[in-house]
N, C-alpha and C positions, 0 to 999 in steps of 0.2 A: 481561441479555444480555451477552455475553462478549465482547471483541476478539480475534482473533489476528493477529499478526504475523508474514509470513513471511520469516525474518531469515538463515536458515542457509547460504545459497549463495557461490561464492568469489569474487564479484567482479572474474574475470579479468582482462576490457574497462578496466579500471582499475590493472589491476598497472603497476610495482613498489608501487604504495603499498597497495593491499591484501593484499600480503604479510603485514603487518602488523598495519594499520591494516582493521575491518571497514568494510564501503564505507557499511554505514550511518551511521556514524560522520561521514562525509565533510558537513563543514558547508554548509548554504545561509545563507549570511551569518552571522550566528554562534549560530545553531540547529542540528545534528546533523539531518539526512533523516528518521535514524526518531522524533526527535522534533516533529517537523509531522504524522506519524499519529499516536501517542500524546494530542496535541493536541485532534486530530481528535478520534478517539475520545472522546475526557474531557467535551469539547463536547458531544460528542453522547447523555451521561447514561452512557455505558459504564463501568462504575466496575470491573470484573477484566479483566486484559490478559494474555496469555498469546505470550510472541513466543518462537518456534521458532528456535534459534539453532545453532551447533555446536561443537566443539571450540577453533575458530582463534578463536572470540570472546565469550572472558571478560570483555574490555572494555565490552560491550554490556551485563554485571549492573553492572560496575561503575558506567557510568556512570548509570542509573536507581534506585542505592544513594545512602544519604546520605552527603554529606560532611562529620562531626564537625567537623573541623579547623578547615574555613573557615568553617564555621557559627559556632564561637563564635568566632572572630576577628573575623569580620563584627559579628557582636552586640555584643563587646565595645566593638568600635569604632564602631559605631552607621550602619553602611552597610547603612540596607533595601534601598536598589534592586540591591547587590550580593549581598542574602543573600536577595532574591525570585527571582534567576537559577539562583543552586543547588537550588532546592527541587526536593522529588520530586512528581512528578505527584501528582492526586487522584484516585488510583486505585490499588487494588492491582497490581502487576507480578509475573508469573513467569515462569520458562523454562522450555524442554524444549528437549532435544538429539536434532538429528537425527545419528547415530552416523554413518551410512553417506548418500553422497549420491545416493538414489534418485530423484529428481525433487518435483517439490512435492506431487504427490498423494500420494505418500509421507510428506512431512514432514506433508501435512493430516492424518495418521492417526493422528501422532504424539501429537497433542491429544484426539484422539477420547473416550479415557477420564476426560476432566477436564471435558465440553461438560455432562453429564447429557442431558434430555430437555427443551434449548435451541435457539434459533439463536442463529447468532454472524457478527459480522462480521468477514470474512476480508480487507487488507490487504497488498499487495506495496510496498514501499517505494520501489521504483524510480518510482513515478506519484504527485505531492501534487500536490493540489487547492488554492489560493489563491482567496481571494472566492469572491461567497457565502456560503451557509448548511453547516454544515459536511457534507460528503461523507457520513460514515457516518449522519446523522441524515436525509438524505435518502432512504438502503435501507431503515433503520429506519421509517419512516412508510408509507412503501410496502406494504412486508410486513406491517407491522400493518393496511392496508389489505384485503388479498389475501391474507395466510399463504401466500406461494409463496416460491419464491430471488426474488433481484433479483442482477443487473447492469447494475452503470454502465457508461455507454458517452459517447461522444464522436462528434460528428457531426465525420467528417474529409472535406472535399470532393475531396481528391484522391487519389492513390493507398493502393492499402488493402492493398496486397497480402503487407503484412508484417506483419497485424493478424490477430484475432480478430473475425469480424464477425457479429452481428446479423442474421438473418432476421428482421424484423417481422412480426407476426400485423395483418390486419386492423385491429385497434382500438388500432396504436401504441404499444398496451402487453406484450401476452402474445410472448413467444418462441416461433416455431414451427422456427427451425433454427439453428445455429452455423456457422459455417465457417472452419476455420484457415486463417490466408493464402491469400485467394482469387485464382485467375488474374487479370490484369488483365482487367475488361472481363465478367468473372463473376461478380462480386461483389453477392451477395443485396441489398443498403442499403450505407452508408455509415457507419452505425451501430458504433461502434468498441465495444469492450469493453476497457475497463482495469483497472487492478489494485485494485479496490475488487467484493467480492462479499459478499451476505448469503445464508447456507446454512440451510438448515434442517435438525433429525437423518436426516430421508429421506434427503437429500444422501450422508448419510456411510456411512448404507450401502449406497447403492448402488456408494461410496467404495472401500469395504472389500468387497464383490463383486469388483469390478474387478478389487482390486490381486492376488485371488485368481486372478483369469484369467489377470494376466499373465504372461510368458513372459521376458520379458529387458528389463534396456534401462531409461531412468529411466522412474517411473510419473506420468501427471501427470493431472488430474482430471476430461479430457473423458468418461470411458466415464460417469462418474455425472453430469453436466451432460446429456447426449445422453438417458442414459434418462429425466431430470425433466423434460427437454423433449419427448421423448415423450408424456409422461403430463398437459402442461399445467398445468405447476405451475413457470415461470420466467418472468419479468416482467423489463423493465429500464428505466431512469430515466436520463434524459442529464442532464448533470453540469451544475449551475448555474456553477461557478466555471472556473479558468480551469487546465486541466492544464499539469504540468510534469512530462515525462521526465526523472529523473536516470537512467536506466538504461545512458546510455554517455556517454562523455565531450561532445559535444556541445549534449545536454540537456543535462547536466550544468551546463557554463557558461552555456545559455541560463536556469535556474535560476537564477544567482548573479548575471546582470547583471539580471533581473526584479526578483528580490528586493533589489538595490541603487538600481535605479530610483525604488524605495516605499519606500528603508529614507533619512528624514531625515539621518542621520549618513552617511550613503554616497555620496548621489546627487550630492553638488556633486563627490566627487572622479570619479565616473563621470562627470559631464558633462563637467568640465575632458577627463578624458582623451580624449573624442568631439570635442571641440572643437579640439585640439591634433592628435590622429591624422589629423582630417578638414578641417582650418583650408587653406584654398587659396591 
């Protein structure tokens, strides 16, 4: 089974430095975002990765390329725990470029001819999962359970209204509706849907149907979600570990003070500084 990663998009919410700089890029403590899916993944037996990138971000082969240089420097010099941080995943990596930024159901398509007659776990980078069992090995069980899609979701007890949400079937497990940001107070469950999906090849062509129909405007992946839910064949799994938005700058930093919280080398200067900010 294959990973894909959806990397291509501009990062606005974060300019001036994703100018630049891709937002995947953007460290949670001194790991890169899109290397906590990578992570994921590899955890979870995925051994080909396939992340969908674009023009502004050549940085993103770069960084999952090896680094000659420092490698035998390390080596020569006898620094493992420096030359274990450079290493390349255990997994093969590739890219494709989305040329044009049509929406994500467009870039899903871009993959299309590389899947065969697989599923694949689909990844938005803007959502990592901490603790527990890793996220994609969780869709993974599922679906070898049932052979349907899965989505992960998040029980969020309060407002949802700027979510994807979750109509529950009867039995907790099967999907019987989606709904894009529900009115307040209309909202099917509480059942969030985030950026971890497992698709199967129905998926893509009902995919590629779609993007046929469409008419303008970017294409994103509800028409082929809507008809597999139709037809009872989408499941979803609420996420053992504990979500983190990096999708705007707020998550973002709640990201980096979680992950310093846990990180031994970090946390005595994050206490100091709670204690000093908040010392009465």
């Amino acid at each position: 089974m294959k990973g894909i990663v959806v990397a291509a998009g501009y990062g606005t919410r974060f300019l001036p430095v994703t100018k630049t700089v891709p937002k995947e890029l953007l460290p949670v403590g001194i790991k890169p975002s899109i290397a906590y899916i990578v992570d994921e993944f590899v955890q979870s037996g995925i051994e080909e990765i396939i992340i969908i990138s674009s023009r502004r971000k050549k940085a993103l082969e770069d960084y999952f390329d090896r680094e000659v240089e420092l490698e035998e420097l390390f080596t020569r010099e006898g620094k493992k725990d420096k030359l274990a941080l450079i290493q390349t995943p255990a997994a093969h990596i590739s890219f494709v470029r989305q040329t044009e930024m049509r929406g994500t159901g467009h870039a899903l398509l871009q993959v299309r001819p590389l899947l065969g007659d697989e599923a694949c776990v689909v990844a938005y980078p803007d959502d990592l999962v901490v603790g527990g069992r890793p996220l994609a090995s969780q869709l993974i069980e599922l679906y070898r359970q049932t052979g349907k899609c899965v989505l992960a979701t998040i029980l969020e007890p309060g407002d949802v209204s700027r979510y994807g949400v979750v109509d529950p079937a009867p039995d907790g497990l099967g999907v019987r509706g989606f709904v894009e940001k529900p009115e307040q107070g209309k909202e099917p469950s509480h059942e969030v849907s985030i950026g971890r999906y497992l698709y199967t090849p129905e998926f893509f062509q009902w995919l590629e149907e779609g993007y046929r129909r469409h008419e303008k405007g970017e294409y994103f992946h509800s028409y082929a979600l809507d008809r597999m839910i139709e037809r009872n064949k989408v499941v979803f799994t609420r996420t053992e570990g504990q979500r983190l938005d990096t999708g705007d700058p707020a998550g973002y930093l709640e990201a980096i003070l979680r992950n310093a919280a846990e990180d031994p080398s970090l946390k005595p200067t994050l206490d100091a500084f709670i204690a000093e900010r908040y010392r009465k």
